[in-house]
C-alpha positions as CSV (number, residue, x, y, z in Angstrom):
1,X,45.9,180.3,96.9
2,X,45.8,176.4,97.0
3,X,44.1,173.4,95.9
4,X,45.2,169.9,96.6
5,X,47.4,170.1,93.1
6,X,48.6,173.8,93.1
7,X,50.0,176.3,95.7
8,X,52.1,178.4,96.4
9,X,55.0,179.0,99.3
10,X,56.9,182.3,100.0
11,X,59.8,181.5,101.6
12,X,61.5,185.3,101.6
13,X,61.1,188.9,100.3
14,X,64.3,190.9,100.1
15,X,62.9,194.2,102.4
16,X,64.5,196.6,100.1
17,X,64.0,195.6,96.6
18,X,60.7,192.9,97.0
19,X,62.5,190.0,95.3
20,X,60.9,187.0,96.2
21,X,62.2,183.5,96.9
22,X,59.7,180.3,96.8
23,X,58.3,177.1,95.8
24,X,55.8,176.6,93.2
25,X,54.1,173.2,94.0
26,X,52.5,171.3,91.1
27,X,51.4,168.1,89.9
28,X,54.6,167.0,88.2
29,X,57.1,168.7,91.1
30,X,58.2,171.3,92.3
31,X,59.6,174.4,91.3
32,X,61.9,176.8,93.2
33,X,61.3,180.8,92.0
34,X,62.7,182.3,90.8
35,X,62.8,180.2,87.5
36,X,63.9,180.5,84.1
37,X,62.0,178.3,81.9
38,X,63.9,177.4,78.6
39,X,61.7,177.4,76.0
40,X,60.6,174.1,73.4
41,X,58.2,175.6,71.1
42,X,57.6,172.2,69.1
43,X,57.3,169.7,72.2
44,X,61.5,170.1,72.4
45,X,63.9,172.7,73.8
46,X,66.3,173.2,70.1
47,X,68.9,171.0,70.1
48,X,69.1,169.8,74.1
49,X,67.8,165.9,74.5
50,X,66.0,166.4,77.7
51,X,68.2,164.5,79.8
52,X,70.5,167.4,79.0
53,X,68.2,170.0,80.1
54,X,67.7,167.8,84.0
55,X,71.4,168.2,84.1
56,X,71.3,171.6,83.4
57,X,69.0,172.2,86.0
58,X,65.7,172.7,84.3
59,X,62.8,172.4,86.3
60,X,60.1,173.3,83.8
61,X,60.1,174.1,80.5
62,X,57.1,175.5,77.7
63,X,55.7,174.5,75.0
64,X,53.8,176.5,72.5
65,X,49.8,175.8,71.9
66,X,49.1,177.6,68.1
67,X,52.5,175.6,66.7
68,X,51.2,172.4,68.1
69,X,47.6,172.7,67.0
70,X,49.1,173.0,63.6
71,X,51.6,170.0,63.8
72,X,51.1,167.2,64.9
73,X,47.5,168.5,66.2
74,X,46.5,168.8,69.9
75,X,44.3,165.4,69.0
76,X,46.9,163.2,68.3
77,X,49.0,164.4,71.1
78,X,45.7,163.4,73.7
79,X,46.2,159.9,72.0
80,X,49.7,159.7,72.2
81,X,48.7,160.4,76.2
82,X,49.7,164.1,76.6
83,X,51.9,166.3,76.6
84,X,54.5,165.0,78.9
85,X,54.4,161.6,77.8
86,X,54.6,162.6,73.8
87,X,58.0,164.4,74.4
88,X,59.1,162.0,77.4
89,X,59.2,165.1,79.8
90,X,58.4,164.1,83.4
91,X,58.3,167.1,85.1
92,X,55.8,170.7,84.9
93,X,55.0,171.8,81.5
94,X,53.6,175.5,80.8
95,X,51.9,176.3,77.5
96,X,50.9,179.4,76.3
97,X,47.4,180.6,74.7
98,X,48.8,180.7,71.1
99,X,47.6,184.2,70.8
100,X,51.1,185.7,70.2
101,X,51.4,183.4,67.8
102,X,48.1,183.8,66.0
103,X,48.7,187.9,65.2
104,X,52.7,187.5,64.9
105,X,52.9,184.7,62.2
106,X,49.8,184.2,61.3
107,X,48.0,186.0,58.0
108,X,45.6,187.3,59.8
109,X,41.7,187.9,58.3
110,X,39.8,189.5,61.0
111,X,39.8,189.4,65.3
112,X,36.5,190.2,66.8
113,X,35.6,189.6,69.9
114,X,34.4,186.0,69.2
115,X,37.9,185.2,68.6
116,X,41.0,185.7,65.6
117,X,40.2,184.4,62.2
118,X,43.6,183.3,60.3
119,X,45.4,181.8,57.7
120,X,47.8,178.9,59.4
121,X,51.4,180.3,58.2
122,X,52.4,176.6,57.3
123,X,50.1,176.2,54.6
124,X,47.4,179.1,54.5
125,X,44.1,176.9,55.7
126,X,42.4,179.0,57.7
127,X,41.6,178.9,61.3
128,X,39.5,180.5,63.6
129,X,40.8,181.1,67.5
130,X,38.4,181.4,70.6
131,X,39.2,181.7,74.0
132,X,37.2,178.4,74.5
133,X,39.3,177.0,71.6
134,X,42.8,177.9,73.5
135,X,41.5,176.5,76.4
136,X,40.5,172.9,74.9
137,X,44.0,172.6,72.8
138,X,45.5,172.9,76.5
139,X,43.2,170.6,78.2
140,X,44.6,167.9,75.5
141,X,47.8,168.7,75.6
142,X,47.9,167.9,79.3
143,X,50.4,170.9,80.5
144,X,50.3,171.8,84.0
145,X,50.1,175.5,83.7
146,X,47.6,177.1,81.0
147,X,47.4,180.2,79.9
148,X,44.6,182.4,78.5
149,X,44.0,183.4,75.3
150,X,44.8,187.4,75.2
151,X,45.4,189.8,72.5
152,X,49.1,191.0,72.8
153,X,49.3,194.9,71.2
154,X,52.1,196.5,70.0
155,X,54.7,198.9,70.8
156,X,53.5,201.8,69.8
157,X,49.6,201.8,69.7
158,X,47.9,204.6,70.7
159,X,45.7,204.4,73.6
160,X,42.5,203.8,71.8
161,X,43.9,200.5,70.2
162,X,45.6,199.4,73.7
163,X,42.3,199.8,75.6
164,X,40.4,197.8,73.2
165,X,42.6,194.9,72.7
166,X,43.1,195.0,76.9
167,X,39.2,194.8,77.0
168,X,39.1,192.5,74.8
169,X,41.5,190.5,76.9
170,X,39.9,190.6,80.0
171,X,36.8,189.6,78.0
172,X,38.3,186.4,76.7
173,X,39.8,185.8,80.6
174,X,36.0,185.2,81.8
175,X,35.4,182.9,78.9
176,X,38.6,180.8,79.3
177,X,37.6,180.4,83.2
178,X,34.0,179.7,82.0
179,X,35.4,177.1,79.7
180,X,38.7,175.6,82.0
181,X,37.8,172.5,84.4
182,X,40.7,170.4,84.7
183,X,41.5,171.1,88.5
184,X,45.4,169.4,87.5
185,X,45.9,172.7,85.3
186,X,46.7,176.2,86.5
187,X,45.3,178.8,84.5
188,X,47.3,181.8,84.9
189,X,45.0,185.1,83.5
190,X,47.5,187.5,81.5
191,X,47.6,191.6,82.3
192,X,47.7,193.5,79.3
193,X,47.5,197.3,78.5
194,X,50.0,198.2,76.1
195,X,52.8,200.9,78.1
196,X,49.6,203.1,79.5
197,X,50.0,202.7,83.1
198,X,46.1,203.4,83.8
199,X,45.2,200.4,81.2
200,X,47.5,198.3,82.9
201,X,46.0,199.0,86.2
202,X,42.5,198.2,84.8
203,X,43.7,194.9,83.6
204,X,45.1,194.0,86.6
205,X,42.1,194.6,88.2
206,X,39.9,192.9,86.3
207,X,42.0,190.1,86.2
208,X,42.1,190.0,90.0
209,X,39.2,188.1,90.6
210,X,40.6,185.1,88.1
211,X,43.7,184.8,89.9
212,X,43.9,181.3,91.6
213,X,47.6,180.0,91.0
214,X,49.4,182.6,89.2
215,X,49.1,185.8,86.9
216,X,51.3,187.1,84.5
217,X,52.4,190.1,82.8
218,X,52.0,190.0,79.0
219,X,52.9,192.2,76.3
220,X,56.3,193.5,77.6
221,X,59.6,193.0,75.8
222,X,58.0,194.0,72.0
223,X,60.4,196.2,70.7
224,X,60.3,199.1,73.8
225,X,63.6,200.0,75.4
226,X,64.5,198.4,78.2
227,X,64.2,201.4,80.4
228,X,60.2,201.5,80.1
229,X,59.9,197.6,80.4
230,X,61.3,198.0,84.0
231,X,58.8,201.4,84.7
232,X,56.0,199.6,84.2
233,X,57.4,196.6,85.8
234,X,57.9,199.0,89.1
235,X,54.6,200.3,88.8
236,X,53.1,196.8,88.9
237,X,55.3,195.7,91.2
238,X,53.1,196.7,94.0
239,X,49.9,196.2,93.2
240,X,50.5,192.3,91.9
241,X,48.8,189.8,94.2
242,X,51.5,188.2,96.6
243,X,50.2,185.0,97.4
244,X,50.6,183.6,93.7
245,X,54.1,183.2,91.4
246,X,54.0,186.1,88.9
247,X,55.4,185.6,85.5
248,X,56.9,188.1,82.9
249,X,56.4,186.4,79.4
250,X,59.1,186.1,76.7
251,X,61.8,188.1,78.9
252,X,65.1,186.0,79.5
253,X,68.7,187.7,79.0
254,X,70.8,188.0,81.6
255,X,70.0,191.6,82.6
256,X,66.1,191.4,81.8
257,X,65.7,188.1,84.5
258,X,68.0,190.3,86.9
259,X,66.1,193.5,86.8
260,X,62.7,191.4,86.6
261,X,63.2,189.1,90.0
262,X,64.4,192.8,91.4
263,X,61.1,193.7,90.9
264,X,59.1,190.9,92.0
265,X,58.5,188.6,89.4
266,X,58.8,184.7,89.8
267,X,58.7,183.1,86.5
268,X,60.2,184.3,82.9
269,X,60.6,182.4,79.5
270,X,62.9,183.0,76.4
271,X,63.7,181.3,73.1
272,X,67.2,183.6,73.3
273,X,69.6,180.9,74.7
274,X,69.0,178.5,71.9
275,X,68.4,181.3,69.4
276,X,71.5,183.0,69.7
277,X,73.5,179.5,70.3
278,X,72.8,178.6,66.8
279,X,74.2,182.0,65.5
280,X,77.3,180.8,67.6
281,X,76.9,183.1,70.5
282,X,77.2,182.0,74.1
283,X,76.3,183.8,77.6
284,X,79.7,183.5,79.4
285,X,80.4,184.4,83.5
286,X,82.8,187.8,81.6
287,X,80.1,188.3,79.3
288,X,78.9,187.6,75.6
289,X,81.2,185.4,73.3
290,X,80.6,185.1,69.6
291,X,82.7,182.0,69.1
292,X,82.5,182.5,64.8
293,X,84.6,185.1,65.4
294,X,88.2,184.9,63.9
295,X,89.6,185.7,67.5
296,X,88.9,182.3,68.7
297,X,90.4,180.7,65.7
298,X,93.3,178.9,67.8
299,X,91.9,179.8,71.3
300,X,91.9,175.9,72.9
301,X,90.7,177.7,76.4
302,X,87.2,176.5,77.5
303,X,84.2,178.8,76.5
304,X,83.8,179.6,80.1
305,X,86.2,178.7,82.8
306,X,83.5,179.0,85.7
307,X,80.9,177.0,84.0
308,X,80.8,172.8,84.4
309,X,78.3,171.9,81.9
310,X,79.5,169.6,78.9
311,X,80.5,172.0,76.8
312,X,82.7,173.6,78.8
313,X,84.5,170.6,80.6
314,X,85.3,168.9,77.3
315,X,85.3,171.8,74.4
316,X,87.6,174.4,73.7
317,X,86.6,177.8,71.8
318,X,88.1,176.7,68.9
319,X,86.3,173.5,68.5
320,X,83.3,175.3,68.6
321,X,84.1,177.6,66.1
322,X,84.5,175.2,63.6
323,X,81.7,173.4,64.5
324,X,79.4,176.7,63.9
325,X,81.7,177.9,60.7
326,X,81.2,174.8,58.8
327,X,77.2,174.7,60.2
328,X,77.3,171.1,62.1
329,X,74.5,170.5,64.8
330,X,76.9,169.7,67.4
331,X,78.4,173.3,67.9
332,X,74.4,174.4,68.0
333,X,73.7,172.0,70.6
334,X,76.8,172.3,73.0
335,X,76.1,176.1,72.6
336,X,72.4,175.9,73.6
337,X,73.4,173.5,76.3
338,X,75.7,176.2,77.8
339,X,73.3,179.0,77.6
340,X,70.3,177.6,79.5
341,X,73.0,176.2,82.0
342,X,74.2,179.5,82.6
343,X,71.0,181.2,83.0
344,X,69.8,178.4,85.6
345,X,72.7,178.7,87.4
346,X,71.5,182.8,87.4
347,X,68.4,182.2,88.4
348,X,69.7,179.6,91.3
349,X,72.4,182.3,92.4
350,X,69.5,184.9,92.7
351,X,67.7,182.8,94.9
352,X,70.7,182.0,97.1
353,X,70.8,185.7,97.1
354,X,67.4,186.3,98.2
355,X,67.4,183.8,100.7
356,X,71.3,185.2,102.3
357,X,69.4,188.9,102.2
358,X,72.5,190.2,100.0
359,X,70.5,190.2,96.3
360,X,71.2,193.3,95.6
361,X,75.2,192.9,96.3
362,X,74.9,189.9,93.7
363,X,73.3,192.0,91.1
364,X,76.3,194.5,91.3
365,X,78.7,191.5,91.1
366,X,77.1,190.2,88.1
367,X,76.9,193.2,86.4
368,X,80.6,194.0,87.1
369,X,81.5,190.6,85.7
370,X,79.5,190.7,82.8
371,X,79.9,194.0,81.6
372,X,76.6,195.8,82.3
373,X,73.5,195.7,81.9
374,X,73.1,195.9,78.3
């Protein structure tokens, strides 16, 4: 589905396993699915200057809606000309509702189906969340693609729960779209459902008629083993619309973005490559390398001898234990630098894949490579 600043172009679906290869036109470039968009919570990806992250290949990257009402304020950010201009960041921009964030860190008071009253967990003033609320904190932010404002349940809620926060959800999708006007912003409605395949159906297909530019899949990767994450994602696989990129929120190790683009999906976020960089562990081409450990002590090999990034042309293992041992930024950075290289260059290998008809024969390489799927 198309306007004159958003649409979508499948280039190729792999016949056996429906992964999908295309071009996600917006109004700050283009990006080639699928993607793997490194995450920058607080207007900035942890410790990558975003130069860096261009190098590195990134082609969008998110920020986070609830952290920025709170600081500096959604206001100030309008002033300071949006979004992209605030964190000198030229190319697309996602946000997400904030509604993650407003029942996992928040104190929260009461949700209704106005919206979530909370307590701010910087310094306990309290707040109160709509869907038309979500929807004007992205309009002055200025991202290109907006999400709505959904309530996320947990692993492990019975069915009664999981129906009424997906109801709830598709509720607050009419009011977003009621609210949204900006024609330069894709709203992208979000399936719920908990792991009860007949709520995830019904949300689906009540978000169906909301679906102009993408849809995603929300409420995956809490806490369920991997094994169910991928059912559901085959049981949605088929009965996602085709004609839009589809996006698995919060997913993005190595295996996960594998087994997700296997099934279908487009797009996929993470916070794990900068997260685990600053415990000092990096994604490597044989597999995971803690770099703290004692191992590496007087190891003066690179961290990953079929990588290029900065790191690894000009650092050796045992630099980079030393930097993360004594706790200097720099080991952070180079480490977080590395990690979202290597998963672009993942995500641009799949889609060479996909487009040579031999994805499936990558996967296995991969996998043999990096030691599983684990």
């Amino acid at each position: 589905m198309n306007n004159e600043f958003f649409s979508f172009e499948l280039l190729k679906t792999d016949p056996e396993t429906g992964a999908r290869a295309g071009i996600f036109h917006t109004p700050h470039g283009d990006i080639e699915t699928p993607v793997y968009m490194p995450v920058g919570t607080q207007a900035t990806v942890k410790g990558v200057f975003p130069r860096d992250l261009l190098t590195a290949g990134s082609q969008i990257i998110l920020a986070n809606t609830y952290h920025l009402y709170m600081r500096p304020g959604d206001e100030l950010i309008k002033r300071a000309g949006g979004l992209h201009k605030f964190m000198n960041w030229d190319k697309p921009i996602l946000t997400d509702s904030g509604g993650f964030q407003v029942f996992s860190l928040a104190s929260l008071n009461n949700i209704k189906d106005e919206g979530v009253t909370f307590a701010s967990h910087v310094d306990g003033s309290k707040h109160l969340f709509t869907p038309e609320k979500a929807m004007q904190i992205q309009e002055n932010l200025g991202s290109d693609i907006i999400m709505q404002f959904d309530q996320c349940s947990e692993y492990g809620y019975d069915w009664k729960q999981a129906k009424k926060a997906m109801e709830r959800t598709s509720a607050w999708l009419e009011r977003c779209y009621a609210y949204h006007k900006d024609p330069k912003q894709a709203l992208f409605p979000i399936i719920q459902g908990n792991f009860y395949k007949d709520l995830r159906e019904e949300s689906l297909n009540r978000a169906l008629p909301y679906v102009k530019h993408g849809i995603a899949i929300g409420g995956l990767s809490v806490g369920e083993p991997k094994s169910i994450m991928y059912e559901h994602l085959d049981f949605l696989q088929e009965r996602m619309p085709t004609d839009v990129p589809r996006y698995l929120m919060g997913v993005g190790s190595p295996d996960c973005l594998i087994e997700g683009t296997l099934r279908g999906v487009d797009m996929f976020d993470c916070v794990l490559a900068t997260r685990i960089a600053r415990n000092g562990t990096a994604m490597t081409s044989h597999g995971k390398v803690v770099v703290r450990n004692g191992i590496y002590k007087e190891d003066f090999t690179p961290l990953d001898d079929e990588c290029d990034c900065y790191c690894c042309k000009h650092y050796t293992k045992a630099y980079l234990r030393h930097m993360i041992n004594v706790d200097e930024m720099m080991g952070a950075m180079l480490l977080s630098l590395h990690n979202i290289t290597f998963l672009h260059k993942l995500m641009k290998g799949l889609r060479n894949a996909i487009l040579g008809g031999y994805v499936k024969d990558f996967a296995t390489e991969f996998y043999k490579k990096y030691g599983g799927k684990a």
